[in-house]
Structure formats: C-alpha cells, structure tokens
N, C-alpha and C positions, 0 to 999 in steps of 0.2 A: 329596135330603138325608135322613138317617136321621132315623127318629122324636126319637129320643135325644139331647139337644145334648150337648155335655162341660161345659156350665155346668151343667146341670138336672143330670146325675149326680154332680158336684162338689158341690153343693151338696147332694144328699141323702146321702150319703158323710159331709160336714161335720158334717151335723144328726144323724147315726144314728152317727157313731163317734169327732164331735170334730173341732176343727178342728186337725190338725197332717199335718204331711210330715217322714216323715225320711227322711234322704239315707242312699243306700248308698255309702260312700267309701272302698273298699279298698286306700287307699294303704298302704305300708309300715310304718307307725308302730305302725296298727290291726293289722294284720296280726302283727306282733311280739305286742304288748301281748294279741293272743287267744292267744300260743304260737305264732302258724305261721309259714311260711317264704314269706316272697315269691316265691312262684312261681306257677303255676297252678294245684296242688294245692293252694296255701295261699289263695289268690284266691276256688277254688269253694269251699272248706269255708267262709271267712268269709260270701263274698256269700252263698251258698244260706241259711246258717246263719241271718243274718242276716235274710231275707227268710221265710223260713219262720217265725221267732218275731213280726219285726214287722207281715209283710203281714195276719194276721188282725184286729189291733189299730187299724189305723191310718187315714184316710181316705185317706192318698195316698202314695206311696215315691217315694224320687229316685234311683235311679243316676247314679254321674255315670260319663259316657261313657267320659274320659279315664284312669280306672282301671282300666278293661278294655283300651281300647285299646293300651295298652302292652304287653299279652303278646301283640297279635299277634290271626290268625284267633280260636286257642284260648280267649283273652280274650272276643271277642266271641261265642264260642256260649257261653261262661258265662253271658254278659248278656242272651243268647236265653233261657236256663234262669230266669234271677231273672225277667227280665219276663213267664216264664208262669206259675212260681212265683205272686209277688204278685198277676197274675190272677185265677187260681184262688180265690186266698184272699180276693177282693171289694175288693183295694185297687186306687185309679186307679195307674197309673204313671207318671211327669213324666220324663222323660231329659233328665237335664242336660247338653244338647248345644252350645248358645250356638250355633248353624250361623246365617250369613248372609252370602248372595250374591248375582248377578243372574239372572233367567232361566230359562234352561234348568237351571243349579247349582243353584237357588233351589229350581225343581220336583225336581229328582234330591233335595235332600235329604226336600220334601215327601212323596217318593215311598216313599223310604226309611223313616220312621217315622211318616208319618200315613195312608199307606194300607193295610188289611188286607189288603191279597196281601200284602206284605210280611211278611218274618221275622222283622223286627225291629220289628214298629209296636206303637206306645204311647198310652197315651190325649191326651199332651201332651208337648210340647218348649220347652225354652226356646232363644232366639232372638235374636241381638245385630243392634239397627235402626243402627250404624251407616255403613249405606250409602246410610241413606235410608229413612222408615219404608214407603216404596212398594215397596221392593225387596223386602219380604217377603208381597207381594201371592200367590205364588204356594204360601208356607205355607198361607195363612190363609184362602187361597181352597181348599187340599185340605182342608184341620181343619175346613171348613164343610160340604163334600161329605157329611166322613165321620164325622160327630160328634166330630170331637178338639177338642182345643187348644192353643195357644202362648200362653206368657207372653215379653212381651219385656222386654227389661234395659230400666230410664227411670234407676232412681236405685240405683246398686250401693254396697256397701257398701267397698269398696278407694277405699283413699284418694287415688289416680290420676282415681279414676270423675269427678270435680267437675271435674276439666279440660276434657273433654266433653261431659258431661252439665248442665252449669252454664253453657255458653257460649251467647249469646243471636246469633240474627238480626237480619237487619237491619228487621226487625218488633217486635224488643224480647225474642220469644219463647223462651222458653231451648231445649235442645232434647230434654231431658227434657217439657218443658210439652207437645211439640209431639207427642211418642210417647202420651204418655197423651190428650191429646185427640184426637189419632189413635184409638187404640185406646176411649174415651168414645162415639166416633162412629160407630164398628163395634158396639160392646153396645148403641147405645139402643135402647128398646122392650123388649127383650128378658125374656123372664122365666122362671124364678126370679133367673138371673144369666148375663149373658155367658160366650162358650169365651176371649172374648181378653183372656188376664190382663195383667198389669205385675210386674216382680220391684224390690223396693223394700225396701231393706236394714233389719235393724233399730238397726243403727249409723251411722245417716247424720245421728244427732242431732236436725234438724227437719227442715220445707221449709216454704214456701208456696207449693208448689204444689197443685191439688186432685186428689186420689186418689182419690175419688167415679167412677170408670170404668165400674158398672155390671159389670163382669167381678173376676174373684178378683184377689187383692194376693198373691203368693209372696214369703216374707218370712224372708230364710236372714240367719245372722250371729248366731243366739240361741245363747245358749249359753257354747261355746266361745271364739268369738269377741266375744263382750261382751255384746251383745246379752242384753234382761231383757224380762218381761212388762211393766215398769213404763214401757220405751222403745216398747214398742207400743201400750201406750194413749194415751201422749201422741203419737207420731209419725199414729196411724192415729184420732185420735179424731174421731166423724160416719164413721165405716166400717169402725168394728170387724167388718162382720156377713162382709165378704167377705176379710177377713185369713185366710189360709191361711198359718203362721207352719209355717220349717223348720229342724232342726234336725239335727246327726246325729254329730258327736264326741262332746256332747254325752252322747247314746243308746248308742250303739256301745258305751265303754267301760265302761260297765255288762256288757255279754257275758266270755265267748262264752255261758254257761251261759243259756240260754231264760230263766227266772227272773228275773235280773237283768235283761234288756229288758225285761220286761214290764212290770215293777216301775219303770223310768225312761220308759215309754212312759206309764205312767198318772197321773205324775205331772205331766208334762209337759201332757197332754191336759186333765186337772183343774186345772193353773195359769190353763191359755187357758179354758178352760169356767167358770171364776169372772170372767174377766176378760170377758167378753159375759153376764156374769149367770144364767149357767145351769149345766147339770152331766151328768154324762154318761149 
C-alpha cells in the first residue's frame, strides 16, 4: 500500500488551500460564454485555460468525463493534458466518472483511473453503488493498493435521486443509509480521514441520515444550481470538518480572463473557511 492514503492528502490540500473543488464542465454553454466554438480547439483552450488559472488555487478539480468524452479519442487526450496540468500545479483531481459494474468491468475501470500505469489515472473517481455497494469491491480495493480514492453517490442532488436512494429494505434500511455505513465501515480507525468519500448534494434540503463517515463529503449543487453555504451548514452540521463543497458554473463564468477565476475561487474558498471558523 503506498505510504500516502488519498484521505491524508485530501485533507492536507483541504487545510493548506481550503476546502473547495471545482468542476471542469466544458459543455457548450461555457464554451460559447468564454467566446469559443465547441469543438476540440474550443474544448482544449477552455479545459487547459481553466485548469491552469484554477489548479494552483484549489484543493481539488473535477473534470467531468462526459465533456471530453463526446469529441471522441481527441477529447480524451485533452483530459490526459488537464489531469497533468492540475497535477503539477498540487491539486487532487476527482473524475467525475459515476463508473459502476461487476467484476472484471468493475476492475477494468479500477484499472483505468486508479492505477498509475495508466494514462489516465487520478487521484479519485466518483462511482454510482447502484448495483450493490459490494460491486464496487474491486474499485476500492485498487484506490487502497494505490493511495487513491472514490467517492460514491448516497444522496444526489436531482430530483429522480429520492426514488432510489430513499427506498428502504426489508430491514427498514434506506439504501442511501446502507452505502454510507458501507462506506463508515471501510474509514474506521483511519486517520487523518478516510480515501472512501460519499457525494451528498447540497440541494437535498435535510436527511436523517448520519454523514459522520469518517471519509470526505463531495458536495456539488452550490452555486448554480441553488445550493448556498447556509444549506451546508445546516445539511452537514457535526461534520463540517470533512465537507469538501463543489462548485463549478458557478467559477467558470467568471473566466476566461485568469483574473476573474481567481477572484470567484477566493471568494468561494473564504465563504467555506468562515463557515468551519477559520480562514485561509
């Protein structure tokens, strides 16, 4: 196992630059509103662009897969370039991948972005336990080899999510409950913090479920989509410390000019750093 877990580097990332993540999401809309053309030319200039002003700033970047994926190979050697980009520049990187299968699939994707032979590997992915939170046994078992991490979906922010995620066993158990204490059971002991997060929206209004997991909270839906600092204190309150809150329309539209991200990166980072009592 590596010296290094991906909780202990998440957390000192957290401590030393704030606790935020912002998504790299170069869909079409962003792409317009910086001036460019949705193509691959317009693709690299935003992602790189993006990732080069935010990755110095930030604890942790998200690409999300499916932005790249759509132009194709070309797409995804951009996403090879952003993830060594933000490397470089000391930020974690989360690929927002939502990948879940059985087996052999299960390992091919663990293989794919949590092992460092690979071309594509990242410090963390996120991961949907839909098939069963055992099924992603053979993630979670590479992210441990190789100091990574996965956060899995429990309680999403789309308003579909409660259909599933809200539905109980015949134990009572909901099956949101059942992933975070899944994942509760995997972090214990563990210190500073768990690699196996939970993604837990910040538009989901309350729970009574406990998010006390020992491992990071990834916490997208700020912003843009409603989500306020004022819904994470009360949704995550007794675990502010491990909320890793993300953001990224948000961020973005403040570009292209470097300037203007930096300037929505710090303010964002100082809203959450007041809101755990501290500062940057």
């Amino acid at each position: 196992m590596t010296a290094t877990s991906f909780g202990e580097r998440l957390r000192a990332a957290m401590d030393g630059r704030g606790a935020l993540c912002v998504g790299i999401d170069p869909h079409a809309g962003l792409l317009d509103a910086w001036g460019l053309t949705d193509s691959v030319n317009g693709l690299e200039r935003f992602a790189l662009g993006a990732a080069e002003a935010l990755a110095p700033e930030v604890a942790a970047v998200k690409p999300q897969s499916a932005f790249f994926e759509r132009f194709g190979s070309r797409g995804i050697a951009v996403l090879e370039r952003v993830v060594e980009t933000c490397r470089e520049a000391g930020a974690l990187v989360v690929l927002d991948v939502k990948r879940g299968d059985i087996g052999s699939t299960a390992q091919a994707y663990a293989d794919a972005y949590l092992d460092p032979n690979s071309p594509i590997a990242v410090d963390a992915i996120t991961a949907t336990p839909y098939l069963g939170l055992g099924s992603l046994e053979p993630m979670l078992r590479t992210a441990a080899t190789h100091g990574k991490g996965v956060f899995v979906l429990a309680l999403t922010s789309n308003p579909e999510g409660p259909q599933v995620q809200h539905a109980r066993a015949t134990d009572g158990q909901t099956v949101a409950g059942a992933v975070l204490d899944g994942l509760r059971e995997r972090n214990a002991g563990v210190e500073p913090m768990g690699s196996f997060g939970a993604v837990v929206g910040a538009t989901i209004v309350s729970t009574s479920e406990d998010l006390a997991i020992n491992g990071p909270l990834l916490v997208p839906g700020i912003g843009a989509q409603g989500g306020t600092v004022a819904d994470v204190r009360r949704i995550f309150a007794g675990c502010l410390d491990l909320v890793l809150p993300s953001t990224s329309r948000e961020i973005l539209r403040a570009g292209p000019l470097p300037a203007g991200l930096h300037d929505a990166v710090g303010r964002s980072v100082d809203s959450f750093a007041a809101l755990r009592g501290g500062s940057r």
